[in-house]
N, CA, C and O of each residue as an XYZ file, in Angstrom:
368
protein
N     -49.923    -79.908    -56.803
C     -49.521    -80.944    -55.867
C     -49.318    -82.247    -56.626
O     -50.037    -82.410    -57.612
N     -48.356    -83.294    -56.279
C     -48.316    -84.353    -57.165
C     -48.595    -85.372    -56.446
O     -48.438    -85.619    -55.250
N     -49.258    -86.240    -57.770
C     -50.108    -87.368    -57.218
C     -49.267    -88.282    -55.893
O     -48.063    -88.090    -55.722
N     -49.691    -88.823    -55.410
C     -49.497    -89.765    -54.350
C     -48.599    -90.993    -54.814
O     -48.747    -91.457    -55.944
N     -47.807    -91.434    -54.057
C     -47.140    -93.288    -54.586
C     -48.109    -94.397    -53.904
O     -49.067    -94.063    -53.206
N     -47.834    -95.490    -54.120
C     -47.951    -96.535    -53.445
C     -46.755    -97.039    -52.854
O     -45.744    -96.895    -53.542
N     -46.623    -97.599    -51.735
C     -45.161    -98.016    -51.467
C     -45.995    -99.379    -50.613
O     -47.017    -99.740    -50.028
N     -45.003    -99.654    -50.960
C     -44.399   -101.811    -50.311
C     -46.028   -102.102    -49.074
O     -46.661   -103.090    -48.700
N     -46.091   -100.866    -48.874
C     -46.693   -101.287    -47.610
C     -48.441   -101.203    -47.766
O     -49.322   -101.685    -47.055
N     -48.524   -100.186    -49.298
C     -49.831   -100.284    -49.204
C     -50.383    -98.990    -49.302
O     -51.358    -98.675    -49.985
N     -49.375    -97.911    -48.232
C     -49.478    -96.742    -47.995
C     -49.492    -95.976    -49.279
O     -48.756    -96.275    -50.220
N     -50.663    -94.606    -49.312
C     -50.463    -93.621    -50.059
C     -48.846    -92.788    -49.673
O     -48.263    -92.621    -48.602
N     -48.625    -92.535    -50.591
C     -47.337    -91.387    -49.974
C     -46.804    -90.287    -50.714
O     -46.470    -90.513    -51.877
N     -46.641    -88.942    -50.171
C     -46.415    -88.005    -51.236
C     -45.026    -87.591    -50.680
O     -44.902    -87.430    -49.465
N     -43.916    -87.401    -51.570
C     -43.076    -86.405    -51.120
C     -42.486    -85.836    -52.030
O     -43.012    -85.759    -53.140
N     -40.787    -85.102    -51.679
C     -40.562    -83.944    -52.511
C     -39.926    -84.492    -53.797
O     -40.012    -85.606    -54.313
N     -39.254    -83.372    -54.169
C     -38.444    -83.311    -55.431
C     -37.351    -84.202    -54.761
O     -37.159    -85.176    -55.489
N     -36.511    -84.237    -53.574
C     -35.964    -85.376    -53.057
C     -35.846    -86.426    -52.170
O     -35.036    -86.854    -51.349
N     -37.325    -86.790    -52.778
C     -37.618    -88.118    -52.099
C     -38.200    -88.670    -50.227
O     -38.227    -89.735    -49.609
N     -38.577    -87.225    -49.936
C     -38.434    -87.334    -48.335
C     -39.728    -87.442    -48.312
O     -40.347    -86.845    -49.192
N     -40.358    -88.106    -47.461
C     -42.098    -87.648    -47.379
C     -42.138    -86.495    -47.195
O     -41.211    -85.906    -46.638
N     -43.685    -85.641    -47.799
C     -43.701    -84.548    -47.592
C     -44.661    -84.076    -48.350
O     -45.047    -84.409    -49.470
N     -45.203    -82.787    -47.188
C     -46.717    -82.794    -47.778
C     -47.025    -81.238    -46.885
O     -46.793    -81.068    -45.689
N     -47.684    -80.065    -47.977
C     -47.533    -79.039    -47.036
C     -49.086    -78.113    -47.277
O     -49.256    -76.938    -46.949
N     -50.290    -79.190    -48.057
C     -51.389    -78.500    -48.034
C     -51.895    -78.985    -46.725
O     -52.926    -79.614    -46.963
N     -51.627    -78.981    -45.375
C     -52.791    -80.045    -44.338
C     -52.621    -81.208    -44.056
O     -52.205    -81.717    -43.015
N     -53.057    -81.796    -45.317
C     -52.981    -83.424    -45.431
C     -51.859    -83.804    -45.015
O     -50.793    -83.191    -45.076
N     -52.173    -85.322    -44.370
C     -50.675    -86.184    -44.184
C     -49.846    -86.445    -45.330
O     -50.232    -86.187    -46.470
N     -48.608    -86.999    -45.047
C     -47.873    -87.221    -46.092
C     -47.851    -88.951    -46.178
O     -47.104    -89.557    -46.945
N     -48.582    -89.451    -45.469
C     -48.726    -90.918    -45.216
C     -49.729    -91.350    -44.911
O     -50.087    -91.054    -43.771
N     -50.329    -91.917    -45.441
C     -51.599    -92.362    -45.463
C     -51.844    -94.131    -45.498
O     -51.571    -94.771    -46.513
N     -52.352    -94.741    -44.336
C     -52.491    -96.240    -44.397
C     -53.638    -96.421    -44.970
O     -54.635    -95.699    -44.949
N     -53.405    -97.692    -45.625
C     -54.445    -98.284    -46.269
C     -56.128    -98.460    -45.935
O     -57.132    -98.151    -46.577
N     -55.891    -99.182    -44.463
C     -57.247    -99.608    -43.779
C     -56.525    -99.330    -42.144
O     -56.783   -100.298    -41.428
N     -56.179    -98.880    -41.837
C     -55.934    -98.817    -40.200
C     -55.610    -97.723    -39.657
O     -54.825    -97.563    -38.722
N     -56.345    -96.761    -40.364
C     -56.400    -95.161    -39.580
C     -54.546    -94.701    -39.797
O     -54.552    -93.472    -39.867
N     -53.711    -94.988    -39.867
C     -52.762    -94.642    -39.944
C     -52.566    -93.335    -40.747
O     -52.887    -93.327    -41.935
N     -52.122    -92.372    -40.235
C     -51.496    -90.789    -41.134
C     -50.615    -90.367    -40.275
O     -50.574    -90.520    -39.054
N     -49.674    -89.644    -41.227
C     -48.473    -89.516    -40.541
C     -48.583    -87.622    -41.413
O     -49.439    -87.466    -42.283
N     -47.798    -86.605    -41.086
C     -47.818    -85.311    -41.769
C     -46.159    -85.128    -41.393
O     -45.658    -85.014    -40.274
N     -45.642    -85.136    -42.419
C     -44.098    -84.591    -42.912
C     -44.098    -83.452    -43.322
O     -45.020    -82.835    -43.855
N     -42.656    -83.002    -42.997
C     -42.474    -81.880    -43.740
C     -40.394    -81.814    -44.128
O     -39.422    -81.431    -43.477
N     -40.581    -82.382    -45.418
C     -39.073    -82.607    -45.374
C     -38.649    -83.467    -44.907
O     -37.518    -83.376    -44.429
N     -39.312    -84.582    -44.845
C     -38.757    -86.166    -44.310
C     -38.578    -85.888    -43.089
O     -37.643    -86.507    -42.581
N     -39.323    -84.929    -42.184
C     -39.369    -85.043    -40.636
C     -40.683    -85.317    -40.246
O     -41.662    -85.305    -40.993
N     -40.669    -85.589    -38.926
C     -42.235    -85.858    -39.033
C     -42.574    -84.004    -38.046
O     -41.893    -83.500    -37.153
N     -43.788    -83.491    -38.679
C     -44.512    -82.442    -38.197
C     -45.585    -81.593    -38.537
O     -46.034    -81.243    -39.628
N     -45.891    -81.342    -37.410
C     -47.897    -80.366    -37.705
C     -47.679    -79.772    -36.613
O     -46.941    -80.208    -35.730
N     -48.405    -78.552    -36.568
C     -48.313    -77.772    -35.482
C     -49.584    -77.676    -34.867
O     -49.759    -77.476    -33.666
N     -50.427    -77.818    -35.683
C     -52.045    -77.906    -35.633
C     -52.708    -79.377    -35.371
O     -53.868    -79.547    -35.746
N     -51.957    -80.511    -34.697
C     -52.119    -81.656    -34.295
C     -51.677    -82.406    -33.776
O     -50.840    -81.893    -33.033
N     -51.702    -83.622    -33.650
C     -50.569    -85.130    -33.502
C     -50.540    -85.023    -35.092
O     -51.386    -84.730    -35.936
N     -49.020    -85.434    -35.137
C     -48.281    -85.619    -36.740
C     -48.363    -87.184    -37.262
O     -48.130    -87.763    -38.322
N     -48.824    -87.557    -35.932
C     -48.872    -89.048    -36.396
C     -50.235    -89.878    -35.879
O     -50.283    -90.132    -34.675
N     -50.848    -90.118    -36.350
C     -52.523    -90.951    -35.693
C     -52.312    -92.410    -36.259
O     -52.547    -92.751    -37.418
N     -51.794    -93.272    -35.173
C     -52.370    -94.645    -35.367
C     -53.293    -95.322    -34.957
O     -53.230    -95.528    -33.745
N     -54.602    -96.003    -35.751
C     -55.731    -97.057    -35.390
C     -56.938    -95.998    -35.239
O     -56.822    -94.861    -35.697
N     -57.886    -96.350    -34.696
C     -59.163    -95.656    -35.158
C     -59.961    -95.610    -33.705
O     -59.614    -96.507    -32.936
N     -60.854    -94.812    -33.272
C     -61.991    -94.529    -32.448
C     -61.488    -95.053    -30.974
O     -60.909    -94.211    -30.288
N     -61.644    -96.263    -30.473
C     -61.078    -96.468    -28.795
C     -59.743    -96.839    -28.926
O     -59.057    -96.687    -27.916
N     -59.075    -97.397    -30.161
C     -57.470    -97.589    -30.293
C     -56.989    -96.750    -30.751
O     -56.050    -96.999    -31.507
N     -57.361    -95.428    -30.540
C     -56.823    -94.192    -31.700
C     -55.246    -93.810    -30.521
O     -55.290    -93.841    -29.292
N     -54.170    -93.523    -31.257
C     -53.022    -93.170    -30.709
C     -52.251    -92.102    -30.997
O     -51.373    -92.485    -31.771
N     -52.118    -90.707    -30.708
C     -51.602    -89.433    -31.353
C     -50.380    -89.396    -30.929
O     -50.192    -89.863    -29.805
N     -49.480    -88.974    -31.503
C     -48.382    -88.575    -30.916
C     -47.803    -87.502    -31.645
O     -48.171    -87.314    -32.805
N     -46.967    -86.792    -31.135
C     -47.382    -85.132    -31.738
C     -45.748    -84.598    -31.681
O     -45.092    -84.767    -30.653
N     -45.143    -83.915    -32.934
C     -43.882    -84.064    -33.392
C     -43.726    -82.349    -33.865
O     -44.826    -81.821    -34.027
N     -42.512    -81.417    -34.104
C     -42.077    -80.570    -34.554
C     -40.766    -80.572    -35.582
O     -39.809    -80.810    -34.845
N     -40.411    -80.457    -36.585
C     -39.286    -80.804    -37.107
C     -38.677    -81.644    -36.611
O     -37.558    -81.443    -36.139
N     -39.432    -83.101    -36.597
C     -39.163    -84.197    -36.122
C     -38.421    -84.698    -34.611
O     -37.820    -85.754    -34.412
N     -38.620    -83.823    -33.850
C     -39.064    -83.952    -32.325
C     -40.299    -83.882    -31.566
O     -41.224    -83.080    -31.438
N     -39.925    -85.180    -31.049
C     -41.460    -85.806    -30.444
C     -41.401    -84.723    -29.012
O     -40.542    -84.472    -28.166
N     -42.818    -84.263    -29.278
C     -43.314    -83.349    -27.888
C     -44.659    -83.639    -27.086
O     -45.558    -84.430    -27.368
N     -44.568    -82.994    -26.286
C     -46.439    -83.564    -25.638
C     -47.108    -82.559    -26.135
O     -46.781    -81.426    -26.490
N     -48.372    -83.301    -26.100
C     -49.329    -82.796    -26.870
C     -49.716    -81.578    -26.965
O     -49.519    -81.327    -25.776
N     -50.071    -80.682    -27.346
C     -50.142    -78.946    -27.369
C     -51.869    -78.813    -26.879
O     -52.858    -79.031    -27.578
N     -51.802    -78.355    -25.356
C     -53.452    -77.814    -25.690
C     -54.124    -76.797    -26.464
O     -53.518    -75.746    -26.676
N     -55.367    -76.971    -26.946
C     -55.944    -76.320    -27.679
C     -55.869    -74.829    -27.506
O     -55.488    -74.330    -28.565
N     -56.031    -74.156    -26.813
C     -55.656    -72.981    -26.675
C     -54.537    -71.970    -27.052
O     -54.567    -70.767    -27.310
N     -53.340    -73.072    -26.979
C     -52.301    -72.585    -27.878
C     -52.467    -72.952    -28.979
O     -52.171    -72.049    -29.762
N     -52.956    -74.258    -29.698
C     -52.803    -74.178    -31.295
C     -53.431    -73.197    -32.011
O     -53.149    -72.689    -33.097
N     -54.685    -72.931    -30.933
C     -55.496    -71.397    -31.578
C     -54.850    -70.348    -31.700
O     -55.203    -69.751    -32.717
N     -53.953    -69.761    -31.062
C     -53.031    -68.962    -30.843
C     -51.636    -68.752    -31.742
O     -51.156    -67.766    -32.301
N     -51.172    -70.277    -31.603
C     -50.367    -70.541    -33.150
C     -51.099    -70.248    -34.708
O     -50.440    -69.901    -35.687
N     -52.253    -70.413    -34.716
C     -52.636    -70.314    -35.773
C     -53.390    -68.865    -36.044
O     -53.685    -68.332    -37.114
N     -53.540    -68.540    -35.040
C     -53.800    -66.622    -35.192
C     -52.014    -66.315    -35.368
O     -51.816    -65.709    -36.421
N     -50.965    -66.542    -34.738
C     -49.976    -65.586    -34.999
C     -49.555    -66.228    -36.545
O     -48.645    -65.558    -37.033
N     -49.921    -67.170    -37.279
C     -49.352    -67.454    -38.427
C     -50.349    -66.799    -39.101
O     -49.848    -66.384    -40.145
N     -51.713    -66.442    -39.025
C     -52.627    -65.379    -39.695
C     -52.323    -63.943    -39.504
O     -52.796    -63.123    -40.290
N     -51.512    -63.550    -38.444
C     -51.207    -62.542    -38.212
C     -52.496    -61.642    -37.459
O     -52.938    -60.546    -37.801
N     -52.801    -62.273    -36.637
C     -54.494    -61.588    -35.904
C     -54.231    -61.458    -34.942
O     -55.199    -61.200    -34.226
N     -53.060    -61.512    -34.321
C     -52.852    -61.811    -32.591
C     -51.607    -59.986    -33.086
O     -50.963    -59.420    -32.202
């Protein structure tokens, strides 16, 4: 995996061989400095299937908003991400 940038803003940031954020162990591909901010790319889109792709601010200001190959969707209840993540284990 290659190390992280700094960019203008402060932010950690990892992406590809061309330049898109992007990040495909878990981790976000954006990472704020001090304000809870993470964002998880994949190919300069924003997405996680196993979360909100994007968390801004921390504990009572915490804000998720939750993305697929960079379409914003509502939030997935837990029951299906369990389910997503058994059929990508192949257990279902």
């Amino acid at each position: 995996m290659p190390e992280p940038e700094i960019d203008i803003n402060g932010d950690e940031v990892w992406r590809n061989a061309n330049g898109q954020y992007h990040r495909t162990d878990g981790h976000p591909a954006v990472v704020g400095p001090n304000d809870g901010y993470r964002a998880w790319y994949k190919n300069g889109k924003l997405h996680r299937l196993d979360g909100p792709a994007v968390i801004r601010g921390m504990e009572f200001h915490r804000r998720e908003y939750w993305y697929i190959n960079g379409k914003q969707i509502k939030p997935i209840p837990d029951i299906i991400l369990e389910l997503s993540k058994r059929l990508d284990d192949n257990e279902v």
